[in-house]
N, C-alpha and C positions, 0 to 999 in steps of 0.2 A: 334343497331348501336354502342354503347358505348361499347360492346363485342368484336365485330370486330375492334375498332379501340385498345382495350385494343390487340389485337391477333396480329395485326401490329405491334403494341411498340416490344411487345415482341421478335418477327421474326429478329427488324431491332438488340436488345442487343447481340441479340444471333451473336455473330459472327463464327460459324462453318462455312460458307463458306471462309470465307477472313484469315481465319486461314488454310483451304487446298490452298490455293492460294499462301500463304504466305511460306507453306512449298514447295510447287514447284517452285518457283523463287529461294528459298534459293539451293533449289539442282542443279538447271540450272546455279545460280550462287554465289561458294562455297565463302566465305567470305576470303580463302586465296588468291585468283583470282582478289579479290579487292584490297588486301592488296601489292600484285606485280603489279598490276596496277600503284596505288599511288605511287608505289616505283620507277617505272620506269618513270613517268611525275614529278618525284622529281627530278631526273638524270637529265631528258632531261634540265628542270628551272635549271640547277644546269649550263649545257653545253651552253644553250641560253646566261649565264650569265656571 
């Protein structure tokens, strides 16, 4: 028992999964895409204003 739960620990540190996930969000969504996002709901608080 005390093997297998050592082999879980292990499984949950390793983050190789949530690191390929991580790089396909960032490609579907480019961090300049955010950065005109933010630009353009500053604009708009700017026109509301």
């Amino acid at each position: 028992m005390s093997e297998e739960q050592e082999d879980s620990k292990s499984d949950e540190t390793t983050p190789k999964v949530i690191d390929s996930e991580d790089k396909e969000i960032a490609e579907q969504k480019p961090p300049n895409d955010r950065i005109l996002y933010l630009n353009l709901v500053d604009e708009n608080d700017d026109l509301n204003q």
